[in-house]
Backbone as CSV, one residue per row, in Angstrom:
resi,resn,N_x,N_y,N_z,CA_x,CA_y,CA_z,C_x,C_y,C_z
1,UNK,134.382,122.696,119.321,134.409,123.355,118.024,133.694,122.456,117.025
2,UNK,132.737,122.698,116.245,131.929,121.900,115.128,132.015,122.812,114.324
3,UNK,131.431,122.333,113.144,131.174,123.480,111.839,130.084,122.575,110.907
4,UNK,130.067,122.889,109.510,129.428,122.463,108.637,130.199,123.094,106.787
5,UNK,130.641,122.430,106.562,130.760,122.787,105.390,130.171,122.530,104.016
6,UNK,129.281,123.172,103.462,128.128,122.611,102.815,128.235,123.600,101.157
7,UNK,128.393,123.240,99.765,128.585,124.388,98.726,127.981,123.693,97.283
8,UNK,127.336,123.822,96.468,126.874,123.313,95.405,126.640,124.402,94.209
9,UNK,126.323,123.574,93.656,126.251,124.117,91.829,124.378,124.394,91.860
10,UNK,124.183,125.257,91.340,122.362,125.335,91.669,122.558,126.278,90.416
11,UNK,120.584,125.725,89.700,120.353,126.212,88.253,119.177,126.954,88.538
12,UNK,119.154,128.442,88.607,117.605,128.563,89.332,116.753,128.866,87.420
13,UNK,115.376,129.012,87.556,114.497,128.685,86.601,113.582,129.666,87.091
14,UNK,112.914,130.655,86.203,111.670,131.102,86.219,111.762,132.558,87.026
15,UNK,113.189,132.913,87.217,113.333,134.114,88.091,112.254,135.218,87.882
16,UNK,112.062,136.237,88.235,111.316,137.428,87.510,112.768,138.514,86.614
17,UNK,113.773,138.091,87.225,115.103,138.458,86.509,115.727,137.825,85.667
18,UNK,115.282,136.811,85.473,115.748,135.850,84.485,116.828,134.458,85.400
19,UNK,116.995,133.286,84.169,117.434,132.160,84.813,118.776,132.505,84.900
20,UNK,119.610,131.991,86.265,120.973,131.932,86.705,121.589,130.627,87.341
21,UNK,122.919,130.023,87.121,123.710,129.256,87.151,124.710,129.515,88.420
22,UNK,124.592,129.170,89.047,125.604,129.926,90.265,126.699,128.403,91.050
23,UNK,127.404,128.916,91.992,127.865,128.282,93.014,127.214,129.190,94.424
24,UNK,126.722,128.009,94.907,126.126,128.406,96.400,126.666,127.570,97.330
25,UNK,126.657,128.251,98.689,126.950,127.914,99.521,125.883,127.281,100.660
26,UNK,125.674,126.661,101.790,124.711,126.305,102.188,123.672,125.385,101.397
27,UNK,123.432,124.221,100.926,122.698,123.520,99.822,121.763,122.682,100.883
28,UNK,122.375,121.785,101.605,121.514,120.879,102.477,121.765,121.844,104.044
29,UNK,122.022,122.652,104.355,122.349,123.388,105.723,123.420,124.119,104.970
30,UNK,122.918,125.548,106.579,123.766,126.111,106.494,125.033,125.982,106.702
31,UNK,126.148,126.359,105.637,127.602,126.560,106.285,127.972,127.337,107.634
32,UNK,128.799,126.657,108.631,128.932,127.716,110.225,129.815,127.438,110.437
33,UNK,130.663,127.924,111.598,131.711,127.619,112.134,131.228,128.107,113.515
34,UNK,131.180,126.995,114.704,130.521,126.813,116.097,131.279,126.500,117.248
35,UNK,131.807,127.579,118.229,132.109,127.167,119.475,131.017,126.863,120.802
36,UNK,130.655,126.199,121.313,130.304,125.706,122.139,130.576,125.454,123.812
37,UNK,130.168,125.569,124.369,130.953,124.489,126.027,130.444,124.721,127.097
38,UNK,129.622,124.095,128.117,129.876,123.888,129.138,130.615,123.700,130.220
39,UNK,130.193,124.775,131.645,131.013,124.568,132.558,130.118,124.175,133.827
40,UNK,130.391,122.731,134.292,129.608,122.504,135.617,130.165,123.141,136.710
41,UNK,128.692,123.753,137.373,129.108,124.219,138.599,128.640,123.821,139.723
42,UNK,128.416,122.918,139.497,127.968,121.889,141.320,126.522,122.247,141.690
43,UNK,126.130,121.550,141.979,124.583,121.215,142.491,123.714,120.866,141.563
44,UNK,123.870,120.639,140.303,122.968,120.632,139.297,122.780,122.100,138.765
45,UNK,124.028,122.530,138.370,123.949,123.901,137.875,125.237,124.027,137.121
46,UNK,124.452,124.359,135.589,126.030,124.656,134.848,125.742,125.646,133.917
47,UNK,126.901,126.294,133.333,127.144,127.661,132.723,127.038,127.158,131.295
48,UNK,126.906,127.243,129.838,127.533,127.337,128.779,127.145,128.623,128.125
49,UNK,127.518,128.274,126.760,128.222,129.445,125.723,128.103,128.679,124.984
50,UNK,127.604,129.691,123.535,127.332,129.280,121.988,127.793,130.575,121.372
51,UNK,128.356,130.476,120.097,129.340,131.259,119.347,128.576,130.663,117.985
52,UNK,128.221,130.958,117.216,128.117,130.230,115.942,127.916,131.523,114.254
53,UNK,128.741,131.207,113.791,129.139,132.130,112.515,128.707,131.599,111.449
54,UNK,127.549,131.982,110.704,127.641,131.523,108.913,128.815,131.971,108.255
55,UNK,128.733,131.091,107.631,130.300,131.239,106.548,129.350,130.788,104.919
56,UNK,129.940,132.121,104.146,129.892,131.949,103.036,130.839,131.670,101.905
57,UNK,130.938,129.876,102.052,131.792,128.949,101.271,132.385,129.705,99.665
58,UNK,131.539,129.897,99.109,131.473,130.516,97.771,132.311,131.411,97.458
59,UNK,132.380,132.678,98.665,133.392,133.984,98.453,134.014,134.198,99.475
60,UNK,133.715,132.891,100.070,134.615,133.615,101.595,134.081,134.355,102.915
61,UNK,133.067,134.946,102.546,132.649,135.878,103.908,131.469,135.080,105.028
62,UNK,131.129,136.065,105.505,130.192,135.906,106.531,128.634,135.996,106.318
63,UNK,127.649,134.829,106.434,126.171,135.295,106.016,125.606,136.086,107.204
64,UNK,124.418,136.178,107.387,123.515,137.176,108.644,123.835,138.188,108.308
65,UNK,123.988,139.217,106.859,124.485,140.402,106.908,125.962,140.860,106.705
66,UNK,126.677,139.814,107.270,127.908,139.894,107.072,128.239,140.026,108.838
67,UNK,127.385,138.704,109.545,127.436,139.662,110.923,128.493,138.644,111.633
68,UNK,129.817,138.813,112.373,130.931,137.799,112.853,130.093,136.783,113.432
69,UNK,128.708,136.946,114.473,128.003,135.522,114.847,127.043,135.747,114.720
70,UNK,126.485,135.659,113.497,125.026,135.867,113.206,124.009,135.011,113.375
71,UNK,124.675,133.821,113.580,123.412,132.600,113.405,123.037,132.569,114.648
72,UNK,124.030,133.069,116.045,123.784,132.517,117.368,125.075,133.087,118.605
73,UNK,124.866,133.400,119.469,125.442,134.252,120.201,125.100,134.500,121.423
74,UNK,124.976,133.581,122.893,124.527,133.523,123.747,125.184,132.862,125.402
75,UNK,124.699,133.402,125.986,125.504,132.407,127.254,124.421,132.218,128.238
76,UNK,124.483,131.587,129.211,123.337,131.062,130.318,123.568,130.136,131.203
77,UNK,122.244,129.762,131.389,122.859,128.386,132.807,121.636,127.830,132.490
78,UNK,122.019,126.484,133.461,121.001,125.704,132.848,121.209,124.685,134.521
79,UNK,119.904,123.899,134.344,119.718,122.811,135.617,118.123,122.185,135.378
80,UNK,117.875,122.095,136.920,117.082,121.585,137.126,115.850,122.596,136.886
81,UNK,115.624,123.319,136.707,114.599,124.386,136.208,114.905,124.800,135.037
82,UNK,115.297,123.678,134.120,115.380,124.315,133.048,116.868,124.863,132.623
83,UNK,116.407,125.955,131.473,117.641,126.938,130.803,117.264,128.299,130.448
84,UNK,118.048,128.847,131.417,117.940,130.344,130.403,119.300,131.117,129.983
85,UNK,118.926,131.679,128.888,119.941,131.696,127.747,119.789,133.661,127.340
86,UNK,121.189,134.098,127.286,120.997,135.545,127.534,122.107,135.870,125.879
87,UNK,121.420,136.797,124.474,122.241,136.528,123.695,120.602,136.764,122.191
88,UNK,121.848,136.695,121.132,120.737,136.440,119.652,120.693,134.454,119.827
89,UNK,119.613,134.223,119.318,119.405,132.853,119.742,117.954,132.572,118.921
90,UNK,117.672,131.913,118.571,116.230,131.228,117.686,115.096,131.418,118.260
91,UNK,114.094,132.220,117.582,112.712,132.154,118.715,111.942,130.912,118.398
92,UNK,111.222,130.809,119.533,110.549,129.739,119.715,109.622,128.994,118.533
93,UNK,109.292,130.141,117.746,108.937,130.151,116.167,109.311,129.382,115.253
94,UNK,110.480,129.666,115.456,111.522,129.260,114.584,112.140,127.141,114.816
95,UNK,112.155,127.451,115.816,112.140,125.770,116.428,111.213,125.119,115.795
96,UNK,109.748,125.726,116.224,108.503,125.068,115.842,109.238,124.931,114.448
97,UNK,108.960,125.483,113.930,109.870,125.483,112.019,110.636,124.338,111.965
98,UNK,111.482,124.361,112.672,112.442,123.290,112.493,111.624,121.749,112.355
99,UNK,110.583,121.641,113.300,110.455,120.300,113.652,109.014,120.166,112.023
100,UNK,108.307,121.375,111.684,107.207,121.426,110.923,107.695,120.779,109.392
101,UNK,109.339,121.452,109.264,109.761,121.410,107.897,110.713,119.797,107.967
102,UNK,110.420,118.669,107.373,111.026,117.350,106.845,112.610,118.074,106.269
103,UNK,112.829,118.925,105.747,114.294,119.155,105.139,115.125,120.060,106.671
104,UNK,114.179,120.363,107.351,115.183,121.477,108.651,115.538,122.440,107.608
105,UNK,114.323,123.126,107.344,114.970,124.643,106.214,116.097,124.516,105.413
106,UNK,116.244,123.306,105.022,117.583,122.969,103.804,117.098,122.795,102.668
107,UNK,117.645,122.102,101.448,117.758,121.886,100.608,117.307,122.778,99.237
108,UNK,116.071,123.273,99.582,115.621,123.882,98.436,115.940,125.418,98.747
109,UNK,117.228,125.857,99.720,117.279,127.025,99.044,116.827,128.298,99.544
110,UNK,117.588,129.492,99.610,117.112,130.150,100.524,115.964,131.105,100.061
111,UNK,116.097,131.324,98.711,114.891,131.627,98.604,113.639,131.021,98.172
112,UNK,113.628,129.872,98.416,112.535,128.843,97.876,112.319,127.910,98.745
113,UNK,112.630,127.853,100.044,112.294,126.492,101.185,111.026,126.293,101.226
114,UNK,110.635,124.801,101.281,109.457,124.216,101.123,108.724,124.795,102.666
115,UNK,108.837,125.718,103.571,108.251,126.513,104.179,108.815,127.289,104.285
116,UNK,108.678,128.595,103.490,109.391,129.681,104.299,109.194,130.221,105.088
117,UNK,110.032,130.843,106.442,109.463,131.671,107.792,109.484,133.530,106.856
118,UNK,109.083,134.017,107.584,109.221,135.653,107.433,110.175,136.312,107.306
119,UNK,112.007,135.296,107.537,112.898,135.867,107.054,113.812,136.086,108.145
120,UNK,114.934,136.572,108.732,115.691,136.514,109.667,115.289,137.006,110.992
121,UNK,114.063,138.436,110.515,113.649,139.088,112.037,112.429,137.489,112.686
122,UNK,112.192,136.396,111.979,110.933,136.182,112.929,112.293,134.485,113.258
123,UNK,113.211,134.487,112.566,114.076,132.967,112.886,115.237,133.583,114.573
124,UNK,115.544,135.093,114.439,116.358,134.683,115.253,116.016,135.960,116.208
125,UNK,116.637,136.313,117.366,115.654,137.158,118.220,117.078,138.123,118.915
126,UNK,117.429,139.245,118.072,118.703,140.107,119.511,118.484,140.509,120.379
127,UNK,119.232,140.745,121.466,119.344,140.885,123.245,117.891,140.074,123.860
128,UNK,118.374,138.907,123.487,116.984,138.225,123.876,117.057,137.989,125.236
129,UNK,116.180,137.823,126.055,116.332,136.166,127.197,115.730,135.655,126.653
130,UNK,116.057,134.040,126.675,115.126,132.759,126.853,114.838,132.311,127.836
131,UNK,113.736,131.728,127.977,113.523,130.456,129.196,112.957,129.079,128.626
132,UNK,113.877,128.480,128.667,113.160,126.931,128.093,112.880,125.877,129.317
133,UNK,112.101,125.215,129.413,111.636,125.172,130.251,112.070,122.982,130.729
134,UNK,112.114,122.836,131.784,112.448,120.870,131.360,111.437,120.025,130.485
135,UNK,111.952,118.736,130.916,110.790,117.974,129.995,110.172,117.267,131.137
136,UNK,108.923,117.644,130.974,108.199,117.669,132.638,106.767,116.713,131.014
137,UNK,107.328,115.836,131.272,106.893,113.844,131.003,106.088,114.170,129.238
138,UNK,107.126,114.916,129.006,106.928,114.698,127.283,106.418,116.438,127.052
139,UNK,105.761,117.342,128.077,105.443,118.359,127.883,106.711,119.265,127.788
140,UNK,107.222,120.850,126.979,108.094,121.163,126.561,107.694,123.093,126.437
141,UNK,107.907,124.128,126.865,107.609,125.192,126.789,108.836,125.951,126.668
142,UNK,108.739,126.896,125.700,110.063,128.032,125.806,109.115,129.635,126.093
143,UNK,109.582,130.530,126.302,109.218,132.146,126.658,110.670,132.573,126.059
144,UNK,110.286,133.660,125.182,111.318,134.491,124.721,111.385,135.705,124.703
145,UNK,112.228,136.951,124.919,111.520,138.126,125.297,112.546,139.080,124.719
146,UNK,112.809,140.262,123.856,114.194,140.798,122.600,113.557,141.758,122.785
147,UNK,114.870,142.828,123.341,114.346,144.224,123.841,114.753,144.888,122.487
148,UNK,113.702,145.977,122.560,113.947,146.581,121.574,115.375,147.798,120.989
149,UNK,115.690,148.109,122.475,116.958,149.196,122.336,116.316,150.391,121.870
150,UNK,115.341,150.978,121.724,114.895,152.529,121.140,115.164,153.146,121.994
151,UNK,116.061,154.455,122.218,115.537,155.379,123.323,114.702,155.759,123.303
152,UNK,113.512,155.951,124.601,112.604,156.841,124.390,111.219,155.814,124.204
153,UNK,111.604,154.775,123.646,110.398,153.689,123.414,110.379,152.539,124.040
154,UNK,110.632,151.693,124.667,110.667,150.624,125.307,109.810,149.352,124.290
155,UNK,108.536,149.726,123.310,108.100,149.104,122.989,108.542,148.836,121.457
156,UNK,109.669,149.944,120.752,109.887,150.012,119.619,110.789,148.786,118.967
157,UNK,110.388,148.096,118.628,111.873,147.204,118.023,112.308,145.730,118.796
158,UNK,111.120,145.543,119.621,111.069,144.832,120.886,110.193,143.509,120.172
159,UNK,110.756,142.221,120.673,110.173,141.176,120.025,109.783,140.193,121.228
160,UNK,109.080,139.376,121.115,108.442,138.251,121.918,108.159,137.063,121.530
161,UNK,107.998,135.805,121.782,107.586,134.692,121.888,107.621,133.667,122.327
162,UNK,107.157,132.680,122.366,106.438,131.856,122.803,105.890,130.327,121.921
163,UNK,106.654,128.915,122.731,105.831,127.712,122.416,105.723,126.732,123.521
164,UNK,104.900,126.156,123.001,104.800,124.804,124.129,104.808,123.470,122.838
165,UNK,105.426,122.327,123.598,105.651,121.254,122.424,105.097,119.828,123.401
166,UNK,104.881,118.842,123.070,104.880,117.739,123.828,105.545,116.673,122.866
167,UNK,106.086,115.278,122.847,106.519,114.582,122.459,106.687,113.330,122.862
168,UNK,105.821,112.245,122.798,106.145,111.121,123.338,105.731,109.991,121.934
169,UNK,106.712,109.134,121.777,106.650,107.619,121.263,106.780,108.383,120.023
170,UNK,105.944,108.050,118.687,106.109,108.716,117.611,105.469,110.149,117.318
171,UNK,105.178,110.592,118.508,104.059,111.809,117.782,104.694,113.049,118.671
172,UNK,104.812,114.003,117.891,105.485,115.525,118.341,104.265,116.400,117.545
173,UNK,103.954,117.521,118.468,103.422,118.614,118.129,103.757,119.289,118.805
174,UNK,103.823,120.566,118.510,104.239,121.821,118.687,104.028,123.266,118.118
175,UNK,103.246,124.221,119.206,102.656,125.602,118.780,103.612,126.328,119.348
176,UNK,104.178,127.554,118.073,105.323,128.665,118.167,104.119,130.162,117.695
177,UNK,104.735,130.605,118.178,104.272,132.224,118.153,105.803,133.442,118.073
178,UNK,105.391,134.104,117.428,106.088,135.232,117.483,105.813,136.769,116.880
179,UNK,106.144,137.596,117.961,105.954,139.445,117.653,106.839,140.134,117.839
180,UNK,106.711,140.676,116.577,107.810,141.831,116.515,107.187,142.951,116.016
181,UNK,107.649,144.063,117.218,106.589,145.545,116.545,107.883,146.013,115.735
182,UNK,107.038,146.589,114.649,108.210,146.870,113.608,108.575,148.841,113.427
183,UNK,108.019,149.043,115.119,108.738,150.854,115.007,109.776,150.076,115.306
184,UNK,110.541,151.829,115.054,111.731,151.989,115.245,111.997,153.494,115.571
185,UNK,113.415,153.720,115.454,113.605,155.043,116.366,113.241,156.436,115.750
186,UNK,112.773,156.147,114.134,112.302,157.068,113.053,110.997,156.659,112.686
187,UNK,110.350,155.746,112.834,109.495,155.238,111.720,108.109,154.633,113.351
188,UNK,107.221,155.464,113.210,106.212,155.291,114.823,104.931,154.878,113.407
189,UNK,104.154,154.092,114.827,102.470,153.946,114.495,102.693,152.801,113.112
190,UNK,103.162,151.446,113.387,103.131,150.866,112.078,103.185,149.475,112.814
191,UNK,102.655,148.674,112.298,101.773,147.341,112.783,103.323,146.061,113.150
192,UNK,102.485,145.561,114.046,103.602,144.089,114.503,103.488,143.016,113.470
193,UNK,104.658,142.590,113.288,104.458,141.400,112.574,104.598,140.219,113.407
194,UNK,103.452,139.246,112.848,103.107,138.385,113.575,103.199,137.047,112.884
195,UNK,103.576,135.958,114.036,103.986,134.237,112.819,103.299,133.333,114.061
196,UNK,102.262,132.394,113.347,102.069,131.512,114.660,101.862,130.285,113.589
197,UNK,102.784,129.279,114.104,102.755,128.107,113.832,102.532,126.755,114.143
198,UNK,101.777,125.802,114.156,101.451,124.540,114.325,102.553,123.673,113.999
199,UNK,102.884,122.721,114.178,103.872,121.827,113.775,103.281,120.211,114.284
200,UNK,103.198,119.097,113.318,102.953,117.527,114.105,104.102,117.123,113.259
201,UNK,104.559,116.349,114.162,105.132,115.081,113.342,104.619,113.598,113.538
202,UNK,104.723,112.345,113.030,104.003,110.900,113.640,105.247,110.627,112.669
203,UNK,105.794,109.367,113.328,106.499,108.445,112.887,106.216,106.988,112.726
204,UNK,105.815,106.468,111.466,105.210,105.407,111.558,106.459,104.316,110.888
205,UNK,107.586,104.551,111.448,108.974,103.857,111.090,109.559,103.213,109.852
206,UNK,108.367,103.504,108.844,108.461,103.063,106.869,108.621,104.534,106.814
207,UNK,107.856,105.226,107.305,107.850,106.611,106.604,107.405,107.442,107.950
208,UNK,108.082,109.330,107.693,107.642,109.878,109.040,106.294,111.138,108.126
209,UNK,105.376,111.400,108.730,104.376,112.700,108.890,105.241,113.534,108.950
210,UNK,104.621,114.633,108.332,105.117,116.500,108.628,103.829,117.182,108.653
């Protein structure tokens, strides 16, 4: 069981609605509440489970919509080939993000992060599989694949992606991709949205690159 409990005083400036004074929740990270665990099952093969809930400190409820595990929701196995992970879970996109942005999508805010992604459809991926792949000598690949659920469409609502990362001594780079066709079970013939991202880091141990 982990969590994060995270809530501050924030003055926003320059709205198009004008300036507001608030209590927020989430300031340096998000607020969650996270079950976790592994179960080994002999040979180099084990089961876990991720549970993870935003919590909105401020009033009490639930962020993602108001969704009971919105941030993350998955189970799988994992070994010597890797992990694959069956569940809502982060696309590969979104990782890249993680390592591109110096704050890890914190501090400044959810509507103002010093990179913003496209917003919840391109950070997190439903009825996904993953496949992440080992660390085969600093090289690093995930495949992600989020069915769409349309009857009738197979291609409607259906998301994909894709990175490869390498990492050795101080230097990380990493290319994320992600598609999401944005029909749906009413709404045909309307374009994918698309995110492809670069990410380096260098660590020169006074100070790190982004």
């Amino acid at each position: 069981i982990y969590g994060v409990a995270d809530v501050g005083i924030v003055a926003e400036r320059g709205g198009s609605t004008g300036s507001v004074t608030k209590l927020t929740s989430g300031i340096a990270s998000g607020s969650r509440l996270g079950f976790r665990g592994t179960e080994d099952l002999g040979g180099g093969l084990a089961a876990n489970f991720l549970l993870e809930t935003g919590i909105a400190i401020d009033a009490g409820g639930f962020n993602q919509s108001a969704t009971a595990f919105g941030r993350q929701a998955f189970v799988g196995l994992s070994g010597g080939f890797g992990g694959v992970t069956l569940g809502r879970q982060y696309t590969p996109q979104y990782v890249t993000l993680l390592l591109a942005d110096p704050f890890g999508t914190g501090l400044a805010g959810d509507a103002a992060n010093i990179m913003p992604n496209t917003g919840d459809a391109s950070s997190r991926m439903n009825n996904a599989i993953k496949y992440v792949t080992p660390d085969l000598e600093g090289f690093t690949g995930e495949l992600a694949y989020g069915f769409g659920e349309v009857a009738g469409d197979n291609a409607a609502s259906r998301q994909y992606g894709a990175a490869i990362g390498y990492a050795n001594g101080p230097l990380a780079v990493r290319l994320g991709y992600h598609n999401r066709n944005n029909d749906t079970a009413l709404v045909k013939n309307t374009s994918s949205a698309k995110d492809t991202l670069l990410a380096l880091t260098y660590d020169f141990k006074v100070a790190k690159l982004h």
